[in-house]
Legacy VTK file of the C-alpha trace (Angstrom):
# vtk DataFile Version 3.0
C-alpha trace
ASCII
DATASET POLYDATA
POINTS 105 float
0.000 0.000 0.000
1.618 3.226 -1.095
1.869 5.724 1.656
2.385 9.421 0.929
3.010 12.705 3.732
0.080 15.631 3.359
0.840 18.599 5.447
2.653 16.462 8.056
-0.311 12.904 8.108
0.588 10.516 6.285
-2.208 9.087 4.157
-2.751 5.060 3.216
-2.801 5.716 -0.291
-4.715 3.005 -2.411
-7.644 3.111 -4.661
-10.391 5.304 -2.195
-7.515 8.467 -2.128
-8.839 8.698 -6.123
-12.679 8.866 -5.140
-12.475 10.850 -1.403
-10.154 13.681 -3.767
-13.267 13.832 -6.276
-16.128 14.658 -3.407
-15.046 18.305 -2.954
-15.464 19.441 -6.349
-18.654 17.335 -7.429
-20.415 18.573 -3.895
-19.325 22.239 -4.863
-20.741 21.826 -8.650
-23.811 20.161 -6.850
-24.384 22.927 -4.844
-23.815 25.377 -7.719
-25.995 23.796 -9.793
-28.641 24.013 -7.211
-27.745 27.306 -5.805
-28.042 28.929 -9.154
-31.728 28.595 -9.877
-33.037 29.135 -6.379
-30.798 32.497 -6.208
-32.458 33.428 -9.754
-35.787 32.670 -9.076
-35.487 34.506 -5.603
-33.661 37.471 -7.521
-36.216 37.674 -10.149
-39.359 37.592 -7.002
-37.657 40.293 -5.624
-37.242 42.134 -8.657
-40.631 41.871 -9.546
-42.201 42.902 -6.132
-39.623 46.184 -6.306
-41.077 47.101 -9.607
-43.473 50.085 -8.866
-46.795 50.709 -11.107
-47.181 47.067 -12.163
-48.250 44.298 -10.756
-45.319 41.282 -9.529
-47.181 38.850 -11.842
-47.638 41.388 -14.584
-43.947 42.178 -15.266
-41.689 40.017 -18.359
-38.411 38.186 -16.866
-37.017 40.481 -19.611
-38.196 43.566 -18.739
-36.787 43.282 -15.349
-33.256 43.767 -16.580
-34.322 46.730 -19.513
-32.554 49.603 -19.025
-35.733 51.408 -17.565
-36.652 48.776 -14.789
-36.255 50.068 -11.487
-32.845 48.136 -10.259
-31.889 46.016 -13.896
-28.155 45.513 -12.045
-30.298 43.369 -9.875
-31.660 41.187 -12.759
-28.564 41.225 -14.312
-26.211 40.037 -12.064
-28.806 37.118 -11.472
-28.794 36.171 -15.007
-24.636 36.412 -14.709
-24.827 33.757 -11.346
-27.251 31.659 -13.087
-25.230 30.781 -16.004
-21.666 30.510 -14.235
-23.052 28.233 -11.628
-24.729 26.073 -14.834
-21.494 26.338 -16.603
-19.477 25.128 -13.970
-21.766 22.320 -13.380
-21.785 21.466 -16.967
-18.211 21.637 -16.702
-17.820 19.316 -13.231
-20.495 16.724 -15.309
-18.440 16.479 -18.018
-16.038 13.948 -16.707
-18.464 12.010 -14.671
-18.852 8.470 -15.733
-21.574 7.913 -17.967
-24.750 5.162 -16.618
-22.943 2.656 -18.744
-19.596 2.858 -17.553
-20.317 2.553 -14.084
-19.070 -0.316 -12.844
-16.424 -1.026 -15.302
-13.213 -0.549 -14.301
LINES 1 106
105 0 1 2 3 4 5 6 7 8 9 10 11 12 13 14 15 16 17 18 19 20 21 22 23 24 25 26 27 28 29 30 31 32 33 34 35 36 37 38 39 40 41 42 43 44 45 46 47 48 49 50 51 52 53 54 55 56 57 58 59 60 61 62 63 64 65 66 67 68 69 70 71 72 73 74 75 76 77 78 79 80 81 82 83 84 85 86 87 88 89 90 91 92 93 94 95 96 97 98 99 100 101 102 103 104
């Protein structure tokens, strides 16, 4: 069993140290991937409810981030969240194993 030093432990090395590395970054693209859509969706209620003169249900996703919409920066950077965190999970997916390579080694 190879045995290598991290910041002073030593670690027992084998074929787990591959998967236990991987959990940190598929969690965090997880998370993004989730995060990303509930942030937009509350972003765009917000939005909507801050809109004067019309009513929350009467005002376009669209419209919330035209130039005359009462905070578009708001809409905006929500649009900007949304599709980093659904790059990056696209990105983390891409190397997953696929349903019919599982199990092959």
């Amino acid at each position: 069993m190879n045995r290598a030093t991290v910041c002073g432990w030593q670690t027992a090395g084998g074929p787990l140290e591959e998967v236990t590395s991987d959990v940190k970054p598929i969690r965090l693209a997880a998370y993004g991937g989730v995060a990303g859509p509930v942030l937009f969706t509350a972003a765009w209620v917000v939005s909507s409810l801050r809109q004067t003169g019309h009513p929350a249900t009467g005002v376009q996703l669209s419209g919330l981030a035209a130039a005359d919409a009462r905070d578009p920066q708001l809409m905006m950077a929500a649009f900007v969240l949304l599709g980093s965190c659904s790059t990056g999970l696209g990105a983390a997916s891409a190397g997953w194993p696929r349903p019919s390579q599982r199990g092959r080694g």
